[in-house]
VEXNU-193138 format. One record per atom (N, C-alpha, C): residue in three letters; x, y, z. Coordinates in steps of 0.001 Angstrom, whole numbers, plus 500000, padded with zeros to 6 digits. Layout:
N
ALAXYZ...
% end
This chain:
225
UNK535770052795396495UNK534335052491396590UNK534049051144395936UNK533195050390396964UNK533459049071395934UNK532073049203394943UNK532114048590393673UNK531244048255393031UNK530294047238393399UNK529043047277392551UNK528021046150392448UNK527026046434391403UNK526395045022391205UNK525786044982390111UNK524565044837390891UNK523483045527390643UNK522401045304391231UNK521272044674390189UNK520924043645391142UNK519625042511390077UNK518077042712390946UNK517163043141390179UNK516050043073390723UNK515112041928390089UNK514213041591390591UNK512916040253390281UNK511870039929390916UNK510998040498389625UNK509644039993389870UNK508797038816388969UNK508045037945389949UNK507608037046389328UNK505829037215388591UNK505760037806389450UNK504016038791388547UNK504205040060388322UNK502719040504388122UNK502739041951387922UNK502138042406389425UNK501458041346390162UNK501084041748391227UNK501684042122392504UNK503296042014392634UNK503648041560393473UNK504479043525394003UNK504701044482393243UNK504334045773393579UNK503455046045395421UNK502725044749395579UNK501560045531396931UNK502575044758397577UNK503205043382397676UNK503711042998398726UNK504917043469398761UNK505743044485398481UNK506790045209399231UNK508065044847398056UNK507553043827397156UNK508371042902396323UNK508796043491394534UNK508133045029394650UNK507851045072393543UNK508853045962392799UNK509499046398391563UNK510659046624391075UNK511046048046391614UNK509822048801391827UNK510123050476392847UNK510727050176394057UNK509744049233394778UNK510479048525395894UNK511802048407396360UNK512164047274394879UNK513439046822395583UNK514994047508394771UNK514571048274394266UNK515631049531393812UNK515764050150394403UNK514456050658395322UNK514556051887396415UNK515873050802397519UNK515484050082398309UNK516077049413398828UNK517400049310398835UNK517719048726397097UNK519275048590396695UNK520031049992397133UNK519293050855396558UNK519854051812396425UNK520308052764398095UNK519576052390398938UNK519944052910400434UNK520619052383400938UNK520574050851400673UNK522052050089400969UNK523303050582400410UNK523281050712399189UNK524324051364398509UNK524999052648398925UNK523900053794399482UNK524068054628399911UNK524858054852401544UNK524157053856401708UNK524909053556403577UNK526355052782403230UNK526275052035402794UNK527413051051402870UNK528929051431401622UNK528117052500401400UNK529599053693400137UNK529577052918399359UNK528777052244398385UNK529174051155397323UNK528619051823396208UNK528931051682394670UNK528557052500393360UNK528060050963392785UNK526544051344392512UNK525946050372391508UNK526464050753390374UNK527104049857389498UNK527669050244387778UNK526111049754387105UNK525903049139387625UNK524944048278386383UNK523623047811387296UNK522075047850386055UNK520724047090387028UNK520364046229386257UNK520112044941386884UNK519148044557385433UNK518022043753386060UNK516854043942385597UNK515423043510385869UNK515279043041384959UNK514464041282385802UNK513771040110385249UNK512485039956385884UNK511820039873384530UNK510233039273385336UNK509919037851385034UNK510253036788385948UNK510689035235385746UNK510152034618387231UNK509890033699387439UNK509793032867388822UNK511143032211388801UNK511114032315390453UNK512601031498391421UNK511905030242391568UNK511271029109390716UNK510903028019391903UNK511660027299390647UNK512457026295391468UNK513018025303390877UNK514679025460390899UNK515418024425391080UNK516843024492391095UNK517155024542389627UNK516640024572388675UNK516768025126387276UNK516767026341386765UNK516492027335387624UNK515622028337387716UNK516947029329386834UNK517899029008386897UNK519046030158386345UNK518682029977384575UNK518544028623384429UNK518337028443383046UNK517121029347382770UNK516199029488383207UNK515171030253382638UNK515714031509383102UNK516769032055383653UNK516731033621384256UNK517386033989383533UNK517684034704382175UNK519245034615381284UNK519417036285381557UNK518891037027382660UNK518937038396382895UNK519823038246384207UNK519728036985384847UNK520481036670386317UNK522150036548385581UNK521951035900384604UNK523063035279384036UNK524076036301383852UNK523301037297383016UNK523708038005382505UNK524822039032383493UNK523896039214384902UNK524137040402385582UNK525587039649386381UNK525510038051386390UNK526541037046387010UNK528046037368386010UNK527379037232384760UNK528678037551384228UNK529332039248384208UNK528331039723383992UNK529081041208384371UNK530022041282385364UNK529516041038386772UNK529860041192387949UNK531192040231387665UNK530994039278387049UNK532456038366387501UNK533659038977386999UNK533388039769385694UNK534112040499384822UNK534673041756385433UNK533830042549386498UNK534285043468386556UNK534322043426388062UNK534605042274388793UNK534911041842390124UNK533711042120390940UNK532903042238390620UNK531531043499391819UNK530920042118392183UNK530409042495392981UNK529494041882393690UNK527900042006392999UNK527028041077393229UNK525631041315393221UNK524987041498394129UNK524213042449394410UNK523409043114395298UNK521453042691394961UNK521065042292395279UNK519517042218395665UNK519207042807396972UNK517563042985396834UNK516570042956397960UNK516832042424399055UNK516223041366398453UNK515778040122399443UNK516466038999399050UNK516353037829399821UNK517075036938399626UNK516360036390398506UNK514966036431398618UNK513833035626397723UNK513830036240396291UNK514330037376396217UNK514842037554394743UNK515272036821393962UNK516839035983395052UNK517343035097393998UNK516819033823394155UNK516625033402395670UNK515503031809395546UNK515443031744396584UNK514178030781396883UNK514087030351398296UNK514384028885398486UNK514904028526397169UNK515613026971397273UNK516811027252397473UNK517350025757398729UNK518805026343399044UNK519508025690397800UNK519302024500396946UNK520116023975396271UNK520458024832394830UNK519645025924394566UNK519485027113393532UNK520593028070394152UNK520469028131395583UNK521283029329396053UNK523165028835396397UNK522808027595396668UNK524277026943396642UNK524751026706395378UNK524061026586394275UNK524757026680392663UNK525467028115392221UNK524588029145392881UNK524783030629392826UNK526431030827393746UNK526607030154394762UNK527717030400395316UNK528808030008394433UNK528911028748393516UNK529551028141392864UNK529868028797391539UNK529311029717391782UNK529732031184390544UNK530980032139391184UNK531215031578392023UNK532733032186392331UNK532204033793392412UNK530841034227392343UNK530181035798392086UNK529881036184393864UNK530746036908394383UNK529729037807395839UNK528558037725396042UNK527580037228396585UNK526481038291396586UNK525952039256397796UNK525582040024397864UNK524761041006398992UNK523555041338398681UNK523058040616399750UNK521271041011400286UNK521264042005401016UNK520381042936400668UNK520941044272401198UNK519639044303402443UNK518687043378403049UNK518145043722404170UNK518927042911405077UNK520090041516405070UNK520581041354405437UNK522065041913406022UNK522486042695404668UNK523726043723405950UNK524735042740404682UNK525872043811404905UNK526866043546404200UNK528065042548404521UNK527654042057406261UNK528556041189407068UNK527833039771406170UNK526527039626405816UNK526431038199405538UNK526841037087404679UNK527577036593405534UNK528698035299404556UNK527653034563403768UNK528597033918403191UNK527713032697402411UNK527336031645403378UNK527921031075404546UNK526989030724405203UNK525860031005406031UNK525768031887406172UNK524491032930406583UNK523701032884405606UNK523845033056403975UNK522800032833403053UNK522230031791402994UNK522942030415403199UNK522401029047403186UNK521345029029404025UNK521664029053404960UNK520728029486406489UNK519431030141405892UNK519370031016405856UNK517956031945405225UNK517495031350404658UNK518420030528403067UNK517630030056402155UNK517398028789402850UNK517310027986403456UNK516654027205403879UNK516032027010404824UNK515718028625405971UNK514409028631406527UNK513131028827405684UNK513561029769404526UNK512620030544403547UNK511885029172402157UNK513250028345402243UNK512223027178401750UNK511387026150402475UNK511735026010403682UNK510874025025404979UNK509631025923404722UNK509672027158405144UNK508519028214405134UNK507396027723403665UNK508232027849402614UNK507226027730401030UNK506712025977401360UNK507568024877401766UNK507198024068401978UNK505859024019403017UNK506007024338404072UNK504743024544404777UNK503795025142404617UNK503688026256403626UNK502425026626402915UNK501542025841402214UNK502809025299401467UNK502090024309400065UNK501571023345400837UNK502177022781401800UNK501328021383402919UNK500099022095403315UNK499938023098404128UNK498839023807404471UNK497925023948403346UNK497901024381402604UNK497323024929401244UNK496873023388400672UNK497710022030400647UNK496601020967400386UNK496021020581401256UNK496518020488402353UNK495637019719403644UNK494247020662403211UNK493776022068403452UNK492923022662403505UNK491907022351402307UNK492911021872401653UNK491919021592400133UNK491159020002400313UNK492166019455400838UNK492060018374401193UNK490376017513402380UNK490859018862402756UNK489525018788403969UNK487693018829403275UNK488456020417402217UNK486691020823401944UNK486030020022400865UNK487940019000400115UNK487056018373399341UNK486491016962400116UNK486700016100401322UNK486192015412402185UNK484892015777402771UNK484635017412402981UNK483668017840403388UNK482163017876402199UNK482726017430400685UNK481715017466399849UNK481818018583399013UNK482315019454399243UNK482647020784398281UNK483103020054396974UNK482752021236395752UNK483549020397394687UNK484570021935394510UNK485629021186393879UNK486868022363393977UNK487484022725392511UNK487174023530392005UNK487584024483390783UNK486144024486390219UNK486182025024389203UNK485083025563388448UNK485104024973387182UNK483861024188387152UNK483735023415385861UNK483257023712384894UNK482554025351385394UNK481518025667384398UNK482386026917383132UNK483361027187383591UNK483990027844383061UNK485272027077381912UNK485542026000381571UNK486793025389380871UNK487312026155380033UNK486164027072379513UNK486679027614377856UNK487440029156378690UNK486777029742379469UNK487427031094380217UNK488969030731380953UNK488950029224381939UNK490019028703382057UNK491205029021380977UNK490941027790379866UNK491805027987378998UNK491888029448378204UNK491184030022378441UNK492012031208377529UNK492588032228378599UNK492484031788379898UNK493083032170380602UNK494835032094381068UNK494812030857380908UNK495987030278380709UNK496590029967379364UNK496266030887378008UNK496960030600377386UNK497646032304377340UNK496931033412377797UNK496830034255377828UNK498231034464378954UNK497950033727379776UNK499297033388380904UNK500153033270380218UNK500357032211379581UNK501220031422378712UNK502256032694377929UNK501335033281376924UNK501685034316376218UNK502382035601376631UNK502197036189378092UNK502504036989378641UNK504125036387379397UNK503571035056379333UNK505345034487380044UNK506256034805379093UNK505761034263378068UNK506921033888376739UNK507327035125376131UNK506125036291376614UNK506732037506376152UNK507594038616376976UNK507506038258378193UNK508086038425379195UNK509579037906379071UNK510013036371379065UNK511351035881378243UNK512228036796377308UNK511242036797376121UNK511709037824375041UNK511957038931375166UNK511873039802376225UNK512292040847376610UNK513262040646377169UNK513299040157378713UNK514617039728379187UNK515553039071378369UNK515795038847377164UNK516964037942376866UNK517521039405375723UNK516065039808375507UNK516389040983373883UNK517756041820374135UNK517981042365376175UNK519619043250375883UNK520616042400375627UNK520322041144376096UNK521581039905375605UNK521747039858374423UNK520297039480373510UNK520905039623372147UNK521588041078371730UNK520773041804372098UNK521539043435371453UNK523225043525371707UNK523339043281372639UNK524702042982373378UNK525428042004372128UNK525443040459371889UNK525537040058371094UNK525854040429369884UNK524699041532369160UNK524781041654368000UNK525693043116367644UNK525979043506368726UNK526661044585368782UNK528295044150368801UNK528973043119369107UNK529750042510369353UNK530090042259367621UNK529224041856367112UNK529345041636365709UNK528914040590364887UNK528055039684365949UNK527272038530365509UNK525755038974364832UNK526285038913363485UNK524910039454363028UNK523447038425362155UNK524314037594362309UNK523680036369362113UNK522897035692362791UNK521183034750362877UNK520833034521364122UNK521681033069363989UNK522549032331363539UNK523246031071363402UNK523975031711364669UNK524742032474364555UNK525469033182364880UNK525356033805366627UNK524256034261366757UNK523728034826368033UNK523332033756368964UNK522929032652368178UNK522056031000368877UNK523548030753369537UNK524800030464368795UNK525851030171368936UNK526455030819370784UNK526518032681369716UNK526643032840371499UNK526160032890372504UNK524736032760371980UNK523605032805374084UNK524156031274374536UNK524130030117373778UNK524544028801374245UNK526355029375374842UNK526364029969374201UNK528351030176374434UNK528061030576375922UNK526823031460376491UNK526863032064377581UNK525917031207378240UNK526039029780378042UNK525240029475379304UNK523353029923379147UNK523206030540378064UNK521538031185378739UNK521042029805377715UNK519613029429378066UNK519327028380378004UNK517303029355377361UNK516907028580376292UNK515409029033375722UNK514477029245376837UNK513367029083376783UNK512325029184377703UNK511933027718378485UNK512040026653377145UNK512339025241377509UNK513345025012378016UNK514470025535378425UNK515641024975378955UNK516087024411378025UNK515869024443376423UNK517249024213375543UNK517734025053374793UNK518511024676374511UNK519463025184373229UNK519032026260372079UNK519900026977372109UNK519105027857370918UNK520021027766369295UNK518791027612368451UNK518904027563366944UNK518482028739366374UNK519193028838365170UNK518654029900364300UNK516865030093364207UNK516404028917364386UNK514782029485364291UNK514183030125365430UNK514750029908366705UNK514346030259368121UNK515021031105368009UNK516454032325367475UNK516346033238367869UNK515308034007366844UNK515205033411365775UNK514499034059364923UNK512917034285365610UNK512630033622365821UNK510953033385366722UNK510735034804367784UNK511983034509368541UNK512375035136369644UNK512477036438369111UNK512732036960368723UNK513047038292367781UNK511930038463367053UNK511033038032366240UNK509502038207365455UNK508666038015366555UNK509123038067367869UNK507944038206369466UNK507927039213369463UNK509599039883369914UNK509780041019370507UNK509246042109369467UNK509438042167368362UNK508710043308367533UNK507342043069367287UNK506731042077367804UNK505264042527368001UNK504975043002369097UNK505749042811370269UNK504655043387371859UNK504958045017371743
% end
């Protein structure tokens, strides 16, 4: 029976209605799995956005599930393709992990060139939204409309810091089984733990480096949420 590591991802909390959401795409994994005789060993869920060919650095739950799988030969299994990105140059770095992967609405025949393919209809697609989406803006503000809300700045910003906060605490969760993992290993030090998330490739929320004060930070998050 072959193995796989199954990775699920969501980028809101909203995304449950569009078919995208972590019940969703477990149910999913899991019927693939079921049809195709394969034993998930391992799941791991991230709540992170795919936009950007950087995007692994902020995913250290992708990372994570990359190194499992490489370790214990399995493959990674997702949803959808858009789980792991709809950029092809994100999804061609992912190949370069020497890691399988299987999209399980695509079928277990699909090569890696078949993934390229997808991922770069599925980014033409995000590209043509975002063109659509300014042209339209583009229009009503020509038409005299004024566009955002001025009267609100102070609801804005605490809107978005409120965003802000829910990201960063969102991070701190996803990275917390890495550290546990880590500290179970015997790194009990955060000198020590900074040492091995950099040892593994996982990268802060900024995309740098981690120090004893960032895991420390990172750790005085997680025991407040």
């Amino acid at each position: 029976m072959r193995q796989v590591v199954s990775y699920i991802r969501v980028s809101t909390g909203q995304q449950g209605k569009s078919g995208l959401g972590i019940e969703a795409q477990r149910a999913a994994i899991a019927r693939f799995a079921e049809a195709e005789g394969c034993e998930v060993v391992a799941e791991h869920v991230e709540v992170e956005t795919g936009k950007g060919t950087d995007a692994l650095d902020r995913r250290p739950v992708l990372a994570a599930a990359l190194a499992q799988a490489r370790k214990g030969k399995a493959a990674v299994v997702v949803a959808k393709l858009c789980r792991l990105s709809r950029d092809v140059a994100f999804i061609s770095g992912l190949m370069a992990q020497r890691v399988p992967f299987i999209v399980a609405e695509l079928g277990a025949d699909a090569d890696p060139f078949m993934l390229h393919i997808y991922a770069a209809l599925a980014e033409k697609e995000r590209h043509l939204i975002s063109d659509r989406t300014r042209a339209a803006l583009a229009a009503k503000k020509a038409q005299g409309a004024k566009l955002g809300n001025r009267t609100n700045l102070n609801e804005a910003r605490a809107k978005s810091a409120t965003a802000n906060k829910a990201g960063a605490d969102a991070f701190a969760a996803n990275v917390l089984p890495v550290v546990r993992q880590i500290q179970a290993s015997g790194a009990t030090t955060l000198r020590a733990i900074a040492e091995a998330l950099n040892a593994r490739g996982i990268r802060t929320a900024r995309g740098g480096a981690w120090y004893s004060s960032t895991v420390g930070n990172l750790l005085a998050r997680v025991s407040e949420v």
